[in-house]
C-alpha positions as CSV (number, residue, x, y, z in Angstrom):
1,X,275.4,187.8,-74.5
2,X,273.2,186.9,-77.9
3,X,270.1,187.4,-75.9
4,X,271.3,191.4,-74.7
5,X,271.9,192.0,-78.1
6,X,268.8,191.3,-79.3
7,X,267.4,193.0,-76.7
8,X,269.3,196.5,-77.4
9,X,268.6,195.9,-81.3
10,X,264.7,195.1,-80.4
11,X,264.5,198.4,-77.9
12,X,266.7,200.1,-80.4
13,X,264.3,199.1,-83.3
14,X,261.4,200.7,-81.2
15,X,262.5,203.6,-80.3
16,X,263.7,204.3,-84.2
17,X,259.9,203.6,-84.9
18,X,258.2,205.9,-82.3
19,X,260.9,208.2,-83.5
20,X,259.8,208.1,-87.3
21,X,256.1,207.9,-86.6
22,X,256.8,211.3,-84.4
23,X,258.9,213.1,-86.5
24,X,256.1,212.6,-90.0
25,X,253.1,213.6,-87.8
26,X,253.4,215.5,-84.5
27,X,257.1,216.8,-84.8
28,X,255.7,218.8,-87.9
29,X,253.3,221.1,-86.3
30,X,256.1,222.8,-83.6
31,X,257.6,226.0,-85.3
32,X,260.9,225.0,-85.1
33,X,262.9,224.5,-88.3
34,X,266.1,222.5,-89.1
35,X,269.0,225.4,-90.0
36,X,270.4,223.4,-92.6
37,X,268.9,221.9,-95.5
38,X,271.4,218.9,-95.7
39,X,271.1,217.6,-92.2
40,X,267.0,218.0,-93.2
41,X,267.3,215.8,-95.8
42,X,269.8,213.1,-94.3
43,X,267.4,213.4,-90.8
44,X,264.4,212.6,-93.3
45,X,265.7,210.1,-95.7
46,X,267.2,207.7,-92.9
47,X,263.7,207.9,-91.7
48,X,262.1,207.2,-94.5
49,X,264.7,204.7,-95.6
50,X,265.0,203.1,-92.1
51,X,261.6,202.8,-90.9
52,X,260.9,199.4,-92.9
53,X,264.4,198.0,-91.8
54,X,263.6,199.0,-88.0
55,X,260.2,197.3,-88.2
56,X,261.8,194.2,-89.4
57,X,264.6,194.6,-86.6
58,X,261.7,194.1,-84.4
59,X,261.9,190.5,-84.6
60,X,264.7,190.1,-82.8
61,X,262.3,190.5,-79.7
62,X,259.0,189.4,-80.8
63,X,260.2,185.3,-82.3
64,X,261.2,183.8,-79.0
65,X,261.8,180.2,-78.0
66,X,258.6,179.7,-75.6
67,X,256.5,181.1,-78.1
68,X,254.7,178.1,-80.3
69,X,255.3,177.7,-83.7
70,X,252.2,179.4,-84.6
71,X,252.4,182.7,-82.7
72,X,255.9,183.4,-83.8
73,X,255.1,182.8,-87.7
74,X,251.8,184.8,-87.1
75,X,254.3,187.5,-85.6
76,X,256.9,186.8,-88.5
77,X,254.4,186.9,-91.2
78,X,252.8,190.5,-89.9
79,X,256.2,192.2,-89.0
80,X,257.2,191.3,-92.9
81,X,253.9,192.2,-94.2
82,X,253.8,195.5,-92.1
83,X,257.6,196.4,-93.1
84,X,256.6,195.8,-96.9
85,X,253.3,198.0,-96.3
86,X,255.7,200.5,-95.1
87,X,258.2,200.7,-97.8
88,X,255.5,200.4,-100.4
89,X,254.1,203.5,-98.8
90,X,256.8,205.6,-98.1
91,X,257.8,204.5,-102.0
92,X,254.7,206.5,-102.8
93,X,254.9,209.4,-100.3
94,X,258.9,209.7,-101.9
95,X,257.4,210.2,-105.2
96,X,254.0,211.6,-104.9
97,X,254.9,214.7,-102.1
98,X,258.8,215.0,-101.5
99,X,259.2,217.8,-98.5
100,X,259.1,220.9,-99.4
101,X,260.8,223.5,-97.4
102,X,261.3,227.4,-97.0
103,X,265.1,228.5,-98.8
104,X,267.0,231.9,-97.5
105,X,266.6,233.8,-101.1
106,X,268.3,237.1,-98.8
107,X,269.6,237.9,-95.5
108,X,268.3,241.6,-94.8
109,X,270.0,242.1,-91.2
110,X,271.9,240.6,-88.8
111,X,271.0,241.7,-85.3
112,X,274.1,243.7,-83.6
113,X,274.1,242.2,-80.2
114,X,272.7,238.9,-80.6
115,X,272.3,236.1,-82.9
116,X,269.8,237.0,-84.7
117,X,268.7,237.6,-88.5
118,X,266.1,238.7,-90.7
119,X,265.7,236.7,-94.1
120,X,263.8,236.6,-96.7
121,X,262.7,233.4,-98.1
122,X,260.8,231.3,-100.7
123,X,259.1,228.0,-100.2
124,X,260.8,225.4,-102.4
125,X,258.9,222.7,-103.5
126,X,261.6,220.9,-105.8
127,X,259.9,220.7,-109.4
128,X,256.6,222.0,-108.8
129,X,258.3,225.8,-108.1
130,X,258.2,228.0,-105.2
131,X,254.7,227.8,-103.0
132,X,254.8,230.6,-100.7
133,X,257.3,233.9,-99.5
134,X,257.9,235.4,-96.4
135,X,260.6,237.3,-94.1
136,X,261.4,236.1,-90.8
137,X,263.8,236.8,-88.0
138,X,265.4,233.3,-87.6
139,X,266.8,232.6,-83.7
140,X,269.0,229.4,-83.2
141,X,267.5,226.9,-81.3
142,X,270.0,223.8,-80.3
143,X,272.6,224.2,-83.2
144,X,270.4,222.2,-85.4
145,X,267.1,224.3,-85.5
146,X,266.1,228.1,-85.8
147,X,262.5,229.3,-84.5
148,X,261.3,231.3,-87.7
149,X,259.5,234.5,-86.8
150,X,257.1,236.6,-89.3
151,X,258.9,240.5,-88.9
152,X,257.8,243.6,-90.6
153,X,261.1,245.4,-91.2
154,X,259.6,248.8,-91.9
155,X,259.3,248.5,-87.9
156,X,262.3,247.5,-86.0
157,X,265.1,249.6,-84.3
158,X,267.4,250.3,-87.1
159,X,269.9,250.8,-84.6
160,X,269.9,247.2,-83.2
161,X,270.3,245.9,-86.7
162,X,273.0,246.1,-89.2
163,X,272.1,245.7,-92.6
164,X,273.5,243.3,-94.9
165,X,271.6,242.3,-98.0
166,X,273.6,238.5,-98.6
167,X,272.7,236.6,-100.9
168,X,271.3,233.4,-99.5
169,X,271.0,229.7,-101.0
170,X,269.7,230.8,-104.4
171,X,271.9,232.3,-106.8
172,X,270.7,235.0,-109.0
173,X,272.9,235.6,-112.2
């Protein structure tokens, strides 16, 4: 019973850390986005905050009985090491970059049929201001994520769209 638990926390561990090192580096370059900005930052900030946790977590699997004394405190020693490394870093990346991330200033239209919209939105990058603008048809992708399109609206079918003009996430006075 003890040793199939720390098996699932061990696997569990591992797949949180392939998970973390996937969603900071490759994840980033797909077009999709998350559709809401508070399941963004709880997704990011338990990876952030968990990664040096799961790494530790992996010792459940890697200090075993037949191991000798001084493989699994050379194992010990670099899992601790590697977490602290980790948090130490992320510390920095918290501090240094934050995530920035594009903020619905308007929605234009909503598509008649389907469930699309156009928006219009600004790159927040918390205290360093606004880095970028653009206007996008977003399409839902999985509840959790849109695909963000670039749109010219002086060329779509007025008919298909209905216009709205909403105010989105940031309030003008």
């Amino acid at each position: 019973m003890i040793i199939t638990i720390k098996k699932i926390i061990f696997w569990f561990s591992i797949m949180f850390i392939i998970l973390s090192i996937l969603s900071l580096t490759i994840v980033q370059k797909l077009p999709y986005e998350f559709a809401d900005i508070k399941v963004q930052n709880h997704f990011y900030d338990t990876i952030i905050f968990g990664l040096p946790f799961a790494i530790l977590l992996t010792l459940f699997g890697t200090l075993k009985k037949e191991n000798s004394n001084p493989k699994n405190w050379t194992f010990g020693i670099l899992t601790v090491l590697t977490s602290a490394i980790c948090f130490i870093g992320q510390l920095y990346m918290i501090f240094a970059f934050g995530f920035g991330y594009w903020t619905t200033t308007k929605t234009i239209f909503k598509h008649r049929k389907e469930n699309l919209e156009i928006k219009e939105q600004l790159y927040d990058i918390g205290a360093f201001g606004y880095g970028g603008f653009r206007i996008v048809e977003t399409k839902p992708f999985m509840y959790f994520w849109i695909l963000p399109t670039p749109i010219d609206t002086a060329t779509i079918n007025k008919k298909e769209w209905k216009f709205v003009n909403k105010e989105g996430n940031i309030k003008f006075p």
